[in-house]
C-alpha positions in Angstrom: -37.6 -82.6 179.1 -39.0 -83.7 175.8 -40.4 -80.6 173.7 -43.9 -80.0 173.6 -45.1 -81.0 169.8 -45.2 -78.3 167.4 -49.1 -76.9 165.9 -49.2 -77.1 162.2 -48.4 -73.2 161.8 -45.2 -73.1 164.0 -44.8 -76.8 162.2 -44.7 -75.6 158.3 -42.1 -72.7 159.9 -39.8 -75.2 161.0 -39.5 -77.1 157.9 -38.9 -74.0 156.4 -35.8 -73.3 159.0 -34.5 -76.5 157.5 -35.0 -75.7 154.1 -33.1 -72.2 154.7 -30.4 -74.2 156.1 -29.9 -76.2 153.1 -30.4 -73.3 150.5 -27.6 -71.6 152.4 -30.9 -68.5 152.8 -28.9 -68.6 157.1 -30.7 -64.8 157.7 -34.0 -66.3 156.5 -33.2 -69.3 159.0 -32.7 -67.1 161.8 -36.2 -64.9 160.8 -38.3 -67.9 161.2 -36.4 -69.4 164.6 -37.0 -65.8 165.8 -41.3 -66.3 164.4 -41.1 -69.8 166.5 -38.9 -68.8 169.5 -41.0 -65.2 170.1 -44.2 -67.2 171.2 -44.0 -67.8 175.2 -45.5 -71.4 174.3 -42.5 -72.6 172.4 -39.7 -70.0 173.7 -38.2 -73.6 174.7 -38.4 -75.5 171.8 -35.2 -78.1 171.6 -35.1 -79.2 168.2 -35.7 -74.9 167.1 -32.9 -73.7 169.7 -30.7 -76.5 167.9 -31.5 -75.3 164.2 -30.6 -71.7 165.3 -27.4 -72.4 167.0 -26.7 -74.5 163.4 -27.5 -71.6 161.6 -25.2 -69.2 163.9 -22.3 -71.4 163.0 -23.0 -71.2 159.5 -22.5 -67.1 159.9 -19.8 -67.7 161.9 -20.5 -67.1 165.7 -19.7 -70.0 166.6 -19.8 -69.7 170.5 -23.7 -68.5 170.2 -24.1 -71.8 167.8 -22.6 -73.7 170.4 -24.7 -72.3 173.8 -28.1 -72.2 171.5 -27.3 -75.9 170.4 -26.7 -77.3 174.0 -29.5 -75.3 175.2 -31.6 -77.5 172.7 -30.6 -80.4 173.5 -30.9 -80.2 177.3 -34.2 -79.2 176.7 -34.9 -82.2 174.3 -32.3 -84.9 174.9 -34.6 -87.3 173.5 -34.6 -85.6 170.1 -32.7 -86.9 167.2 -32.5 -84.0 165.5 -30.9 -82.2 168.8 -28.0 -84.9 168.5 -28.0 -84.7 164.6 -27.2 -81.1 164.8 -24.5 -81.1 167.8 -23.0 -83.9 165.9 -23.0 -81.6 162.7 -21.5 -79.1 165.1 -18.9 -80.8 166.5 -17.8 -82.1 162.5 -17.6 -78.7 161.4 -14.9 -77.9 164.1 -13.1 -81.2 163.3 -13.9 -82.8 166.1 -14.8 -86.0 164.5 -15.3 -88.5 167.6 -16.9 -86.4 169.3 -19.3 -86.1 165.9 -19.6 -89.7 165.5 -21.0 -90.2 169.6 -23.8 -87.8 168.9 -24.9 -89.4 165.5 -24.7 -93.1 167.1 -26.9 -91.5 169.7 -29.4 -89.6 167.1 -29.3 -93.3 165.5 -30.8 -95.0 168.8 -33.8 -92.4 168.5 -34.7 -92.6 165.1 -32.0 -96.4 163.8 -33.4 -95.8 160.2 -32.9 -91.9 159.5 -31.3 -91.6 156.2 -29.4 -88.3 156.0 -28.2 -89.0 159.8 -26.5 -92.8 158.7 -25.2 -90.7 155.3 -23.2 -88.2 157.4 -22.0 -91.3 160.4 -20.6 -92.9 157.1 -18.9 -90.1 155.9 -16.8 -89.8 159.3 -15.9 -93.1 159.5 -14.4 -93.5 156.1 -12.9 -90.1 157.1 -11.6 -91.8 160.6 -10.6 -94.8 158.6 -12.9 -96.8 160.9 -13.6 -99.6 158.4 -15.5 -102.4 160.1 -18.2 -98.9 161.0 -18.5 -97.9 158.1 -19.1 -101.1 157.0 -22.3 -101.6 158.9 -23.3 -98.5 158.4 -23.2 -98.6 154.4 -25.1 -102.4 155.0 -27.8 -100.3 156.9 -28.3 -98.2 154.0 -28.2 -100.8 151.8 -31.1 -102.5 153.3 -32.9 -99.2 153.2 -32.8 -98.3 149.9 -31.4 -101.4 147.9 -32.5 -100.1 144.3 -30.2 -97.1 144.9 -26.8 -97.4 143.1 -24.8 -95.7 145.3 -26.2 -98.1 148.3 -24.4 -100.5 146.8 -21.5 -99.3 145.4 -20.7 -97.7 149.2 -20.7 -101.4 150.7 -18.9 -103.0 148.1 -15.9 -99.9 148.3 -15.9 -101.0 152.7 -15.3 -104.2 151.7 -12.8 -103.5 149.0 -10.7 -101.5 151.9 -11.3 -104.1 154.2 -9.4 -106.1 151.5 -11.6 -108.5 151.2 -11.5 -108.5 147.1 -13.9 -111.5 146.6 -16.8 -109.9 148.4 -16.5 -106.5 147.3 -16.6 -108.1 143.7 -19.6 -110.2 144.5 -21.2 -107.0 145.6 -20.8 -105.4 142.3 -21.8 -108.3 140.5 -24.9 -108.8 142.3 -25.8 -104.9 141.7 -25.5 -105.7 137.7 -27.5 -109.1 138.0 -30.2 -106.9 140.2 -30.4 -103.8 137.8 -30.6 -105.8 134.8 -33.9 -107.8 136.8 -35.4 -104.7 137.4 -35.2 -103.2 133.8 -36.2 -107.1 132.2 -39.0 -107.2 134.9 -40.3 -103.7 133.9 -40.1 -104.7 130.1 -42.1 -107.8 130.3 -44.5 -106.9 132.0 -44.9 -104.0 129.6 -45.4 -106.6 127.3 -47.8 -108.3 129.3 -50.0 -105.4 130.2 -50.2 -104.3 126.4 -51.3 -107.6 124.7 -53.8 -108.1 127.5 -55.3 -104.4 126.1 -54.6 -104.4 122.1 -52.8 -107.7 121.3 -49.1 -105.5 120.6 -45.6 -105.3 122.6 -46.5 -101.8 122.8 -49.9 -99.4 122.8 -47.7 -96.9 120.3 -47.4 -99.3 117.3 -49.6 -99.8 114.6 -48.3 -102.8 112.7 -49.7 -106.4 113.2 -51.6 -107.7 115.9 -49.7 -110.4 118.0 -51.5 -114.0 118.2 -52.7 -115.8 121.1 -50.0 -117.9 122.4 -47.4 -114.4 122.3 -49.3 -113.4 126.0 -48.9 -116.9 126.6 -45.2 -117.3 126.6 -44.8 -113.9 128.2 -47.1 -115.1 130.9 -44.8 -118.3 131.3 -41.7 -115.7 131.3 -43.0 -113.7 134.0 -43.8 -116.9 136.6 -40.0 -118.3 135.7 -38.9 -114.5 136.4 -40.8 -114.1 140.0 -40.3 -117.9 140.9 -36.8 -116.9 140.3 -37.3 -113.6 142.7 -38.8 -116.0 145.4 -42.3 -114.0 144.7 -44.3 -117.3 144.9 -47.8 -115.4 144.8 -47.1 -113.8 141.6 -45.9 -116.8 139.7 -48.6 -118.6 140.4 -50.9 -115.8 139.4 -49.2 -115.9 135.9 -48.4 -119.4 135.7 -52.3 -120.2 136.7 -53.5 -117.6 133.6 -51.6 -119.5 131.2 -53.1 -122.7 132.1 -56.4 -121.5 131.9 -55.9 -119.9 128.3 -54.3 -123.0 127.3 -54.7 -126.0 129.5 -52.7 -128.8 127.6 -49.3 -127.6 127.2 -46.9 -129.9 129.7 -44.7 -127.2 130.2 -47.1 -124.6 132.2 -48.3 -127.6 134.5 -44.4 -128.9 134.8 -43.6 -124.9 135.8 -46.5 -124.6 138.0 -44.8 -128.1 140.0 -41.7 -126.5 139.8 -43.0 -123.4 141.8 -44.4 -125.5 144.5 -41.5 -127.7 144.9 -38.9 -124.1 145.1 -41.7 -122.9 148.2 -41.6 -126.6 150.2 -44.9 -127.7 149.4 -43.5 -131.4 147.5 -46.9 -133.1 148.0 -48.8 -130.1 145.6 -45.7 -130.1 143.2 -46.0 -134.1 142.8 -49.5 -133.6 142.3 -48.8 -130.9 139.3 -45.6 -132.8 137.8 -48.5 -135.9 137.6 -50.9 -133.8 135.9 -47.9 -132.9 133.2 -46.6 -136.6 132.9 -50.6 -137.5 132.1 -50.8 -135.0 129.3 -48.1 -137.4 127.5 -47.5 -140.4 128.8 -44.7 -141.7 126.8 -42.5 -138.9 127.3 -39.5 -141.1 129.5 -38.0 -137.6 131.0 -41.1 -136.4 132.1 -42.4 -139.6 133.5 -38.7 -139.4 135.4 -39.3 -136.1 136.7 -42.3 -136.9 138.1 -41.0 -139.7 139.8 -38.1 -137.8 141.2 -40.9 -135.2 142.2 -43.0 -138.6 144.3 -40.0 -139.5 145.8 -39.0 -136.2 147.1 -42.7 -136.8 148.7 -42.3 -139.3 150.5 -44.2 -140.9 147.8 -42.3 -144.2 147.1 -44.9 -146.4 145.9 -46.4 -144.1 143.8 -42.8 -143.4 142.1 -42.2 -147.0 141.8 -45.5 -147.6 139.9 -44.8 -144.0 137.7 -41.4 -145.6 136.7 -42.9 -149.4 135.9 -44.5 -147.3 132.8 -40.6 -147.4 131.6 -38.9 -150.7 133.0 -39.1 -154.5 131.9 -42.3 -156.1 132.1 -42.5 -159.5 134.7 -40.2 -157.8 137.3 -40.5 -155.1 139.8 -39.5 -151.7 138.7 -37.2 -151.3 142.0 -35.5 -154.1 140.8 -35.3 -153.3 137.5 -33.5 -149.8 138.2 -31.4 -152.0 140.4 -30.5 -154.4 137.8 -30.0 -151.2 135.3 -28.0 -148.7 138.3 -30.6 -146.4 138.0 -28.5 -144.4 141.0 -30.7 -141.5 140.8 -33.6 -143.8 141.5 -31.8 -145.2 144.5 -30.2 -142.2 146.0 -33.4 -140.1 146.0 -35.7 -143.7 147.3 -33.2 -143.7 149.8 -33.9 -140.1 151.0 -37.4 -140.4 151.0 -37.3 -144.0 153.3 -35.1 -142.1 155.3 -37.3 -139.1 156.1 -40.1 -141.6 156.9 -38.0 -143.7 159.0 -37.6 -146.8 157.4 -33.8 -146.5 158.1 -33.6 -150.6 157.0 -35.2 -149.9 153.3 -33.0 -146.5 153.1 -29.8 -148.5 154.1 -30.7 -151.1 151.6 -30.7 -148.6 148.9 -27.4 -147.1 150.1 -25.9 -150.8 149.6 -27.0 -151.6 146.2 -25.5 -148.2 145.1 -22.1 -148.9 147.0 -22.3 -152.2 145.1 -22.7 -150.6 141.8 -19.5 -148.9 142.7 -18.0 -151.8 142.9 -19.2 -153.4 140.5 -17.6 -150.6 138.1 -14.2 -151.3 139.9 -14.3 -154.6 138.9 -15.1 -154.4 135.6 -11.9 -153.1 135.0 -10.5 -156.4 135.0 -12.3 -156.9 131.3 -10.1 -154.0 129.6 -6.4 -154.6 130.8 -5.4 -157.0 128.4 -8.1 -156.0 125.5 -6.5 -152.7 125.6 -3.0 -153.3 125.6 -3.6 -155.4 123.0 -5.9 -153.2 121.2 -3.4 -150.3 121.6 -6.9 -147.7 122.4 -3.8 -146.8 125.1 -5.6 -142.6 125.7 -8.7 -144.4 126.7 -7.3 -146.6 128.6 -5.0 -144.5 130.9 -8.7 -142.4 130.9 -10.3 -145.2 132.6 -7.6 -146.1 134.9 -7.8 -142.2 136.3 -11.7 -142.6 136.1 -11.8 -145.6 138.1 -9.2 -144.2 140.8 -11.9 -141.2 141.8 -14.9 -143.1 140.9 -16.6 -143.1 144.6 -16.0 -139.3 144.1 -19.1 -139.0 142.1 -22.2 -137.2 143.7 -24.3 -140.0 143.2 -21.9 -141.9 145.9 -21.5 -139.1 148.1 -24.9 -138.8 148.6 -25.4 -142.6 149.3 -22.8 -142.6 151.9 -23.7 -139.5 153.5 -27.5 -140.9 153.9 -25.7 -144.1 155.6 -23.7 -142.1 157.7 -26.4 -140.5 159.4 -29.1 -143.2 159.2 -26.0 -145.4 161.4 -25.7 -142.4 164.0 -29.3 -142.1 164.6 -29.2 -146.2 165.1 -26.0 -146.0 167.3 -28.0 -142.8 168.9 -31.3 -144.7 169.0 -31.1 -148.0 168.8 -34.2 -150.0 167.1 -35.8 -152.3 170.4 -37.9 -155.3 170.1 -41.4 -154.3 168.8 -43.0 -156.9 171.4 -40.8 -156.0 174.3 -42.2 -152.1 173.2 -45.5 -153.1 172.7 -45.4 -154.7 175.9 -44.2 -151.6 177.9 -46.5 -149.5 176.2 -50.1 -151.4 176.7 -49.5 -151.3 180.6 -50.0 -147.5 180.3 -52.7 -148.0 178.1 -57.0 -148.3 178.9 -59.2 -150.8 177.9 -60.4 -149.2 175.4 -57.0 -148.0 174.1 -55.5 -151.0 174.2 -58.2 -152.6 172.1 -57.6 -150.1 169.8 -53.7 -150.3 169.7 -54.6 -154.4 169.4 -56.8 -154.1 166.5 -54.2 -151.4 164.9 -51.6 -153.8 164.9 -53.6 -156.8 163.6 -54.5 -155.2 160.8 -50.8 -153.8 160.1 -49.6 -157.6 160.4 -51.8 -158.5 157.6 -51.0 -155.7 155.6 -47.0 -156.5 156.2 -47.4 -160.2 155.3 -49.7 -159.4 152.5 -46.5 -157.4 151.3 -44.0 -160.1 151.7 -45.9 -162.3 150.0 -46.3 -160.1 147.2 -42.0 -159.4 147.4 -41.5 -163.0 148.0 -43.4 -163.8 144.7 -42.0 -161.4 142.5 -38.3 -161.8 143.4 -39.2 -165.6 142.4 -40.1 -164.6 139.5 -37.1 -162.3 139.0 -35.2 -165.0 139.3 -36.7 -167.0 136.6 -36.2 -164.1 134.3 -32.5 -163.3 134.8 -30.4 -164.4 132.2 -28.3 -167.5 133.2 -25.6 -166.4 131.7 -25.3 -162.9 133.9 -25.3 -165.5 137.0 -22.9 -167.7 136.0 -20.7 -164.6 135.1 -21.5 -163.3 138.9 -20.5 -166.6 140.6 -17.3 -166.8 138.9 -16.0 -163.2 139.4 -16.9 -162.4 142.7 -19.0 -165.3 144.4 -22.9 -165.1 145.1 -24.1 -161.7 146.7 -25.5 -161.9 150.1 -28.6 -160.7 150.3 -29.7 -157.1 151.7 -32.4 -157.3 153.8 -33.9 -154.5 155.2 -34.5 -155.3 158.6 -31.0 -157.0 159.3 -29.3 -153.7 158.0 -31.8 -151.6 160.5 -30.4 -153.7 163.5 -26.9 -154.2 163.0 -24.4 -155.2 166.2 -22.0 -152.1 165.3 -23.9 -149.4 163.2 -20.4 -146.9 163.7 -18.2 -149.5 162.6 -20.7 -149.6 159.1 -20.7 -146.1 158.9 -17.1 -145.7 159.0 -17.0 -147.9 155.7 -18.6 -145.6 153.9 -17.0 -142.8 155.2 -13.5 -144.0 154.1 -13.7 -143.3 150.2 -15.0 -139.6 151.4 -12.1 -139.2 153.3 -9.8 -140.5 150.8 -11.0 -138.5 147.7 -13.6 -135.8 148.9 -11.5 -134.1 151.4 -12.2 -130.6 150.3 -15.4 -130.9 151.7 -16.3 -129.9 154.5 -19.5 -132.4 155.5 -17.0 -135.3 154.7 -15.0 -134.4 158.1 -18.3 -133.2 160.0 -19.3 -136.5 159.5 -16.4 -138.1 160.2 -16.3 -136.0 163.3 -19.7 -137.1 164.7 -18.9 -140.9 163.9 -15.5 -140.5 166.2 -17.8 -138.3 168.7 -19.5 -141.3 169.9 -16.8 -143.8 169.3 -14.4 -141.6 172.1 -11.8 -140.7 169.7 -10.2 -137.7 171.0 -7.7 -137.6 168.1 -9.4 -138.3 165.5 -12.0 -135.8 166.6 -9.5 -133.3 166.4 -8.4 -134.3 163.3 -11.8 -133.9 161.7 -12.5 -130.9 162.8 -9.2 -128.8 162.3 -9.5 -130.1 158.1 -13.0 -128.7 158.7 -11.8 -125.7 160.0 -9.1 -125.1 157.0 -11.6 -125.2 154.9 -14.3 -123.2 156.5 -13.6 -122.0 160.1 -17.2 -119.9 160.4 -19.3 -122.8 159.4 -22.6 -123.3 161.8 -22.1 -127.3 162.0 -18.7 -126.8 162.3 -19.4 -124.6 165.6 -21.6 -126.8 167.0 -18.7 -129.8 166.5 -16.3 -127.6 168.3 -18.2 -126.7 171.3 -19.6 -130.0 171.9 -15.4 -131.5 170.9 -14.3 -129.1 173.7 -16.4 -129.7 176.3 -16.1 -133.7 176.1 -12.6 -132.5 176.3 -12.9 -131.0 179.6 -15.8 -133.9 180.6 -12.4 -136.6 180.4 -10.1 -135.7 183.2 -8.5 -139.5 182.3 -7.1 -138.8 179.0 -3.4 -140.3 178.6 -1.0 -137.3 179.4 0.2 -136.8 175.4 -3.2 -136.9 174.2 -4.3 -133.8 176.7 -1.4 -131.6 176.0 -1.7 -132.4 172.2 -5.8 -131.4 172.1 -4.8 -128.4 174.9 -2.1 -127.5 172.2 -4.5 -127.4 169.0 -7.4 -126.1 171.0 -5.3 -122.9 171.5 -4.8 -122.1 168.5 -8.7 -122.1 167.4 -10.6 -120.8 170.9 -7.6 -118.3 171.3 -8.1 -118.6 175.6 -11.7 -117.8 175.3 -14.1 -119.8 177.2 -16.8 -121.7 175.4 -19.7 -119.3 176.5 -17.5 -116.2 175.2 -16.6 -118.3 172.3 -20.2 -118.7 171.3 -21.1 -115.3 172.3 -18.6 -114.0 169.4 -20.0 -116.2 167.3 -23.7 -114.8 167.4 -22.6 -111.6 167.2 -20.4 -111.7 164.1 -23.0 -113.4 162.3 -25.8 -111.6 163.3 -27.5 -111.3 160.2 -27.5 -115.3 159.6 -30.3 -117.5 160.6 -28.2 -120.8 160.0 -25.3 -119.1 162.3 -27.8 -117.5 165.0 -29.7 -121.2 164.9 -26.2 -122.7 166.1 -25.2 -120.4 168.1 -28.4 -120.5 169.8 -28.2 -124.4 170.0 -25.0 -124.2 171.8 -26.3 -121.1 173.7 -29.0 -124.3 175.1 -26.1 -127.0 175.6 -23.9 -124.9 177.7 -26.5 -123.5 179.6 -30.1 -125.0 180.5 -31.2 -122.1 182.1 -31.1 -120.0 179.3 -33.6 -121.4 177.2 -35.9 -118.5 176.7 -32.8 -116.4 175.4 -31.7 -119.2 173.2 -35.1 -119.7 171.6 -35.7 -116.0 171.1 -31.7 -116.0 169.0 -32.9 -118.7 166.8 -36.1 -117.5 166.1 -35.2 -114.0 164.9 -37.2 -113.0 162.0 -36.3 -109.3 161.8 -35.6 -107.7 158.4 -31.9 -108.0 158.5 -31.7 -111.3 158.7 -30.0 -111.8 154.9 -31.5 -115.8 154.7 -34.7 -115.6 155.6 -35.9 -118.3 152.9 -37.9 -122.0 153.5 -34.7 -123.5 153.8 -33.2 -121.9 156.8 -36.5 -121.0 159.2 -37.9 -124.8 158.0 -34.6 -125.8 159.8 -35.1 -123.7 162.9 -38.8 -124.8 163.2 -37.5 -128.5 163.3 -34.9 -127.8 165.7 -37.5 -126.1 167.7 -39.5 -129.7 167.1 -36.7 -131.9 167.8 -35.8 -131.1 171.3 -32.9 -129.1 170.5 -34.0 -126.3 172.5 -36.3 -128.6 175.1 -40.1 -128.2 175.6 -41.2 -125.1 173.9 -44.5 -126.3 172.0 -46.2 -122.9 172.8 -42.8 -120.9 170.7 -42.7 -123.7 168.1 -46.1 -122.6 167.6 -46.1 -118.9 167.5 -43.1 -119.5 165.0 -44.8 -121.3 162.7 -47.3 -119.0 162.8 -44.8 -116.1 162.0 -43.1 -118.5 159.5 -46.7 -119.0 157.6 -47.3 -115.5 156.8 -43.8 -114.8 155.7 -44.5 -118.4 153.5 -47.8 -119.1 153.0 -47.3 -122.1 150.2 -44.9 -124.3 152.5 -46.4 -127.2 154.0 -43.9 -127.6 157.0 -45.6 -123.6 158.2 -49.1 -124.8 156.9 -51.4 -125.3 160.7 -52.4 -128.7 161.8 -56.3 -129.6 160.1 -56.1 -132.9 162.4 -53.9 -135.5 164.2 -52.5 -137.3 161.3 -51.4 -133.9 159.9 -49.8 -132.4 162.1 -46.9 -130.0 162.3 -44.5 -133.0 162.8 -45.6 -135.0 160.6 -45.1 -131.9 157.7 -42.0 -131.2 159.2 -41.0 -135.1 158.9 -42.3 -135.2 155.4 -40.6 -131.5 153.9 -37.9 -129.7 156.4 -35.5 -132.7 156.3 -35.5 -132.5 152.7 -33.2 -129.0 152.5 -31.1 -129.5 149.2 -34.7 -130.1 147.1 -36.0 -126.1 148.2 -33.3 -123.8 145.4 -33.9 -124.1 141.9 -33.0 -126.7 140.4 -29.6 -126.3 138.0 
């Protein structure tokens, strides 16, 4: 039975048992046990009985240590401090298992008790039990991260764990973090004294500071907490030091930069704007704001903030066409992709692929001039060049978008809008229908006002291109066919297209790992066993605990075992290689392992938990309660990784849960108040998908920026 709670007297004399014990004062020890222990009210006290028996040992009588100290903790088996001190008890007669059960027991009383995860630590680097004391250094770690030796004890586990890079990462991070905390206290030193008596510091005497000092340290302090990820507090400072000086671009071009790192891209447009307007003839800022629209789903407005910049009499979208303005395209691409116009995003895609190619051909002008010019260094340069070109990020992120804009077309195919229409309006009332009618009435004046308006303009783009660059065209490669948006969206054989552009990432990006996870997803749905296996195992050399890679190989196995008709070489080839990565586990045990060796990960526990769903239906509730762990360990908790959750929660990954999707959101919204994706619904055109649509898809815009 649990011990009945000390009064504050009998309380203060136990605390001073404990301070005997750890002055070494053992008679004093057993003087106030015997003051406790003499009143009939606490003759019984556990956690007393134990600190006397702990105290005999320490004079040596060890038997009475050992009967007072099981005589506690039979009489309070719920105590921590019981366990603690037969675990201390057990060490000191070197029985160090037996030490290590009662601490891990003390430790599912009271998980975050400091001294008692200090001592299990101890014993397992004394047991050599590395992968224990591992954990249990990360445990007190999280407890008291400013500590040195917190850190230093983690990085040694890792170092005998041999795994070098990690244990050096670990000290590195430990420098980086102490030299934050000694710059954060110095600045805003700084900051606190000018406020007061316009110095660095209140003890000098020599010449006051002017204004714009508190401004600059001000503009310090938000890049320094926006670094941190302490939103609030940089846009306290940044906010102060645009109201003390209200026309400097860089304050308002921080202040977007802020928003943009917490997921709100509509407020950082809206900021980057307001820099761009306070000179409108700087090109990079009017750029950066662009960028900053586009990564808001705000094409038009990008298009008309770049038209500021581009040749007067023609569009600006095909002017930065004209010009292979690729980070214009790449990032217009992105946004038409988030907003589902998957025709105008694949459009984009193109006309970058064709400036590739374009650059291929040109080479044709410099094989003679060069030989004959002898420039023979430069020339071998650009043959290298041009035999990695489509290795440039710019492509890369072209063809990736393509890839996955084909996949959702081969996944979802785009149907006739009348046959829709039709089968919609029969579930529809009077009243709705009339409304739907009117809706699209006035969206097919609205589209035909547009194509006039394209129609006209590419007319008189054509009039304004230089003969010259035609004729030059038609004679080296023939007249372009033109992209149209709404042929690409509804193409026969979308996999076929998106193996075109998946070709050049195979051939010269192979060291990353999305090239064969896309590749993998393209042969998914074309059937290809071998080729699936192929994708996957270069995947797996490269990066076997990967969270998309985990999903591949889950989903890859169990086709596997779906296809009882696979030719008899194929199945004992994928039965062969399959060994060798699931190691005779079955796909549920698989994924278990999986969760619980990257426990600490959202991304791997969102996976996990997404396979957790596919294997299993019934488990739903479990696998929505893995991927929406929030706890403090959980090392990424940033807008990145729990805006990807709350979109898989949205998508259907995990099936209906709106009533979870929206108690996450709520828990996401606290942790992130700023993000627009966690922001709650004001009405039905802003709703939670729609912000989700609009920010979570766009993950790689959330770090700063490099």
């Amino acid at each position: 039975m649990p011990s009945v709670p000390l009064p504050p007297k009998e309380s203060n004399l136990f605390k001073r048992i404990l301070k005997c014990y750890e002055q070494k004062q053992y008679k004093n020890g057993l003087k106030f046990c015997k003051m406790i222990l003499s009143n009939p009210k606490f003759a019984e006290h556990g956690e007393t009985l134990a600190m006397k028996g702990l105290t005999l040992n320490c004079l040596g009588k060890k038997e009475e240590a050992y009967e007072f100290v099981r005589k506690g903790l039979r009489n309070d088996v719920k105590s921590h401090v019981c366990w603690h001190v037969y675990g201390l008890l057990q060490r000191s007669d070197k029985k160090y298992d037996e030490a290590i059960k009662c601490y891990r027991n003390a430790l599912k009383l009271d998980k975050d008790n400091l001294q008692i995860l200090r001592d299990l630590s101890l014993l397992q680097i004394q047991m050599r039990d590395l992968e224990g004391y591992r954990e249990t250094r990360y445990q007190l770690l999280q407890l008291r991260p400013t500590q040195r030796a917190s850190w230093i004890g983690y990085a040694i586990a890792y170092h005998l764990l041999k795994d070098y890079d990690m244990a050096l990462k670990l000290l590195e991070e430990f420098r980086k973090t102490q030299q934050v905390s000694t710059i954060q206290e110095l600045v805003s030193g700084y900051e606190t004294s000018l406020k007061t008596c316009d110095l660095f510091s209140t003890c000098e005497n020599g010449e006051k500071e002017p204004p714009t000092t508190l401004l600059w340290v001000r503009y310090f302090l938000a890049q320094h907490f926006d670094k941190l990820g302490q939103c609030s507090l940089a846009l306290d400072y940044i906010n102060a030091a645009i109201a003390s000086t209200p026309t400097l671009i860089e304050l308002f071009y921080l202040k977007a930069k802020i928003y943009k790192h917490v997921g709100n891209l509509k407020e950082a447009a809206k900021w980057m704007d307001e820099a761009q307007s306070l000179d409108t003839a700087d090109r990079f800022i009017n750029s950066k704001c662009a960028k900053y629209m586009l990564r808001a789903n705000m094409v038009k407005d990008a298009e008309e903030m770049c038209s500021k910049f581009t040749r007067e009499g023609t569009s600006a979208m095909e002017n930065l066409n004209e010009m292979q303005c690729m980070w214009f395209q790449t990032e217009c691409a992105a946004a038409y992709q988030r907003l589902g116009k998957y025709g105008d995003a694949l459009k984009k895609c193109h006309e970058v692929e064709r400036h590739f190619f374009e650059i291929t051909d040109d080479q044709f002008d410099f094989h003679t001039y060069c030989m004959r010019k002898m420039t023979l260094r430069a020339y071998v340069d650009l043959l290298r060049l041009e035999d990695v070109l489509r290795k440039h990020a710019f492509y890369f992120r072209a063809a990736r978008s393509a890839i996955e804009i084909y996949l959702k077309l081969h996944d979802n195919p785009l149907t006739n809008e009348s046959k829709e229409q039709e089968v919609n309006s029969e579930n529809l009332s009077a009243k709705e229908l009339k409304k739907m009618l009117s809706k699209q009435r006035r969206a097919q004046k609205k589209a035909k006002l547009e194509e006039e308006r394209k129609h006209a303009e590419r007319e008189r783009q054509q009039k304004n291109q230089k003969k010259k660059r035609d004729e030059e065209e038609e004679e080296t490669s023939g007249p372009r066919e033109e992209l149209v948006p709404e042929k690409l969206e509804r193409v026969e054989n979308p996999l076929e297209e998106a193996i075109k552009f998946l070709i050049p990432l195979k051939n010269l990006i192979g060291d990353d790992i999305e090239t064969h996870l896309l590749a993998f997803e393209i042969y998914f749905r074309k059937g290809k066993f071998l080729l699936m296996l192929q994708s996957v195992k270069r995947a797996f050399a490269i990066d076997s605990n990967n969270p998309w890679l985990h999903e591949c190989l889950i989903r890859f196995s169990k086709a596997v075992s779906d296809h009882s008709n696979l030719p008899e070489i194929v199945s004992k080839v994928l039965t062969q290689e399959m060994q060798k990565i699931f190691v005779n586990k079955n796909l549920e045990s698989f994924n278990e392992e999986f969760l619980k060796h990257n426990a600490t990960s959202i991304q791997h526990q969102l996976s996990g938990a997404k396979m957790m769903y596919f294997l299993d239906k019934s488990r739903q509730e479990k696998a929505i309660a893995v991927a929406a762990r929030l706890d403090k360990n959980m090392r990424d908790k940033n807008v990145k990784t729990l805006t990807k959750v709350f979109e898989a929660l949205l998508d259907g990954s995990f099936g209906s849960c709106h009533s979870q999707c929206e108690e996450y959101q709520a828990a996401c919204h606290k942790l992130f108040p700023f993000t627009s994706a966690f922001m709650p619904a004001t009405n039905e055109e802003d709703s939670s998908l729609t912000s989700v649509n609009h920010t979570a898809t766009n993950h790689d815009l959330l770090p700063n920026e490099i």
